[in-house]
C-alpha positions as CSV (number, residue, x, y, z in Angstrom):
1,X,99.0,111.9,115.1
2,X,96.1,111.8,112.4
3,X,94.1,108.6,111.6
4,X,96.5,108.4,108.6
5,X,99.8,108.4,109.6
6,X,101.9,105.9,108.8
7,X,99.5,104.5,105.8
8,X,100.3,104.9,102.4
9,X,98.1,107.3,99.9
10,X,97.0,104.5,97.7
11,X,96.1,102.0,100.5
12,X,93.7,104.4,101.5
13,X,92.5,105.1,98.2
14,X,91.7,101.3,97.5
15,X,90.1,100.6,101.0
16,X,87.1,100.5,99.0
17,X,85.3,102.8,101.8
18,X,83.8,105.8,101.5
19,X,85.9,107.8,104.0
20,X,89.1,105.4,103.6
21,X,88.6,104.7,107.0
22,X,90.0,100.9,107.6
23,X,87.3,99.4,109.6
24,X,88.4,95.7,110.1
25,X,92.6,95.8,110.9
26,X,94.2,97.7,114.0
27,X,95.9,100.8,113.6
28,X,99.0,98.9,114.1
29,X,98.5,96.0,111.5
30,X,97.7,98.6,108.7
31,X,100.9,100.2,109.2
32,X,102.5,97.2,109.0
33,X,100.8,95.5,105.8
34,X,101.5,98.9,104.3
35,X,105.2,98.7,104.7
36,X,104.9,95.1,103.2
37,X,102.7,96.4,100.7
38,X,105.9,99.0,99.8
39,X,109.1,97.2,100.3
40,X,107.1,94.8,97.8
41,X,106.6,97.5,95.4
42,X,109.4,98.8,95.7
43,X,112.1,95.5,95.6
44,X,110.2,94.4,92.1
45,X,110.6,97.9,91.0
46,X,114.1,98.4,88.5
47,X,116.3,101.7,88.6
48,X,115.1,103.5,85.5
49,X,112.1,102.5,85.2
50,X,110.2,104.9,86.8
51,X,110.1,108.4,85.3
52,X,109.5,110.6,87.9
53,X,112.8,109.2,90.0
54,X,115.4,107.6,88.2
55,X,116.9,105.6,90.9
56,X,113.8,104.1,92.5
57,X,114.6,100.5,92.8
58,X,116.8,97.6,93.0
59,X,119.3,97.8,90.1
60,X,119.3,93.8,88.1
61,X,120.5,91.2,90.1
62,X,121.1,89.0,87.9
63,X,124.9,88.2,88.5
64,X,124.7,89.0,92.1
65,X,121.7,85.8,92.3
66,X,123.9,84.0,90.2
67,X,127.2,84.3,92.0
68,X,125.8,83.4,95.0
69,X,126.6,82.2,97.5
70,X,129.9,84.5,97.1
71,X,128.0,87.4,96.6
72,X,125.6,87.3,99.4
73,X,127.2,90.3,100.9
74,X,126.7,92.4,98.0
75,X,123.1,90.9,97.7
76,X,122.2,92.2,101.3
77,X,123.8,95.9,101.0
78,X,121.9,96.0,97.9
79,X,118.5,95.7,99.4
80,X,119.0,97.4,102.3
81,X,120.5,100.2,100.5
82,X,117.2,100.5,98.5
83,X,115.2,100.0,101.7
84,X,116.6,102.5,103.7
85,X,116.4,104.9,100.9
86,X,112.6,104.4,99.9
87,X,111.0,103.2,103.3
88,X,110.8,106.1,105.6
89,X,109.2,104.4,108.2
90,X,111.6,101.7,108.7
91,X,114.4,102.7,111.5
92,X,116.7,99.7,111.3
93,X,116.8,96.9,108.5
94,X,118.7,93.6,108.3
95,X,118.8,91.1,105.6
96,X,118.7,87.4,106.7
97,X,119.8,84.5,104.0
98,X,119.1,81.4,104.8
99,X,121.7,78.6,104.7
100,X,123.4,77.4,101.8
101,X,121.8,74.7,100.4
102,X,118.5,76.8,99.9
103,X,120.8,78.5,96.9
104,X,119.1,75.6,94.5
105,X,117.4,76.5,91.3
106,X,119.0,80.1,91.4
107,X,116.6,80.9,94.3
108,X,117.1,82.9,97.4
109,X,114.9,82.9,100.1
110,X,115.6,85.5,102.9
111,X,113.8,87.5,105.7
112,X,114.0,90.9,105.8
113,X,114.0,92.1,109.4
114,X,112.9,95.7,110.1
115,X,112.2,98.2,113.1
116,X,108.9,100.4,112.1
117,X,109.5,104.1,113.3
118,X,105.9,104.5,114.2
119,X,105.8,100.9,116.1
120,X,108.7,100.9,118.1
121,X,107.1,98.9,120.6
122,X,106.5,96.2,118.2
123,X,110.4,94.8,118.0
124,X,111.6,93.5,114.9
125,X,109.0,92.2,112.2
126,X,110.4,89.8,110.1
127,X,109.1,89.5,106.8
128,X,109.8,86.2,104.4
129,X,110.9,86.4,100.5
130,X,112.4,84.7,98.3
131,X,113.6,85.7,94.7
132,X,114.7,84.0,91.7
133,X,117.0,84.4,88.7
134,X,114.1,87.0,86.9
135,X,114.8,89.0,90.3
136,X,110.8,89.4,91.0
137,X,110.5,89.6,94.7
138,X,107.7,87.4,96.3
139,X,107.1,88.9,100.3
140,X,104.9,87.1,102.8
C-alpha cells in the first residue's frame, strides 16, 4: 500500500506541505480523521445539490427529526444508507440514538459506529453527532 491509501485527495492537498506528506499524525489517525472529515461532508451534503451526482447526500429530514422519536428507524436506515453508499472505506456501520429524553429542542444526538476497511484491527470507532431541526450534522 502507498503512503496514500486510505486518505482523501483534498486532505492531502490542504496539508499545507510541500510533498502532502502528514508529518505530525500516524498513518492510522489520518485515516481515521479523514473518514470523519467525509461522513461530515457528506451527512451536511443534500441529494441534488451537487451537480456532478445527483443523489450524493442525505435527502431533508425534516419530518423524520420531527417525528421522532417514532421515526428513529427510518432516521437510522437513512444515514447508513448514505454511508454505506459514499464511504468506501467503512465495512460495517451502525447508528446509535441516544435515549429518549435527549429528543428536546428537535435535537438528536447519536454515535455513528463504524468498522474502517483499512483498520480492521482498530474495532469499532465511534463517532459523536448530533443534529437539529435545520438537519446540519455536527461530528466530533
Amino acid at each position: 500500500m502507498g503512503q496514500y491509501c486510505g486518505i482523501r485527495l483534498w486532505a492531502r492537498l490542504k496539508s499545507n506541505t510541500p510533498d502532502g506528506v502528514f508529518e505530525d499524525l500516524n498513518d492510522s489517525q489520518r485515516i481515521i480523521d479523514s473518514v470523519r472529515d467525509h461522513l461530515s461532508w457528506v451527512l451536511n451534503s443534500r441529494r441534488g445539490d451537487a451537480p456532478s451526482c445527483g443523489d450524493y447526500g442525505l435527502p431533508d429530514l425534516s419530518a423524520i427529526i420531527a417525528g421522532l422519536p417514532k421515526s428513529e428507524n427510518e432516521f437510522c436506515a437513512e444515514i447508513e444508507k448514505c454511508i454505506r453508499e459514499y464511504e468506501p472505506r467503512i465495512s460495517r456501520v451502525r447508528i446509535l440514538l441516544f435515549s429518549e429524553e435527549t429528543h428536546s429542542n428537535l435535537k438528536v444526538h447519536f454515535f455513528i459506529e463504524v468498522v474502517l476497511k483499512l483498520l480492521p484491527e482498530h474495532g469499532k470507532q465511534r463517532i459523536f453527532g448530533n443534529v437539529d431541526l435545520d438537519t446540519v450534522f455536527i461530528l466530533n
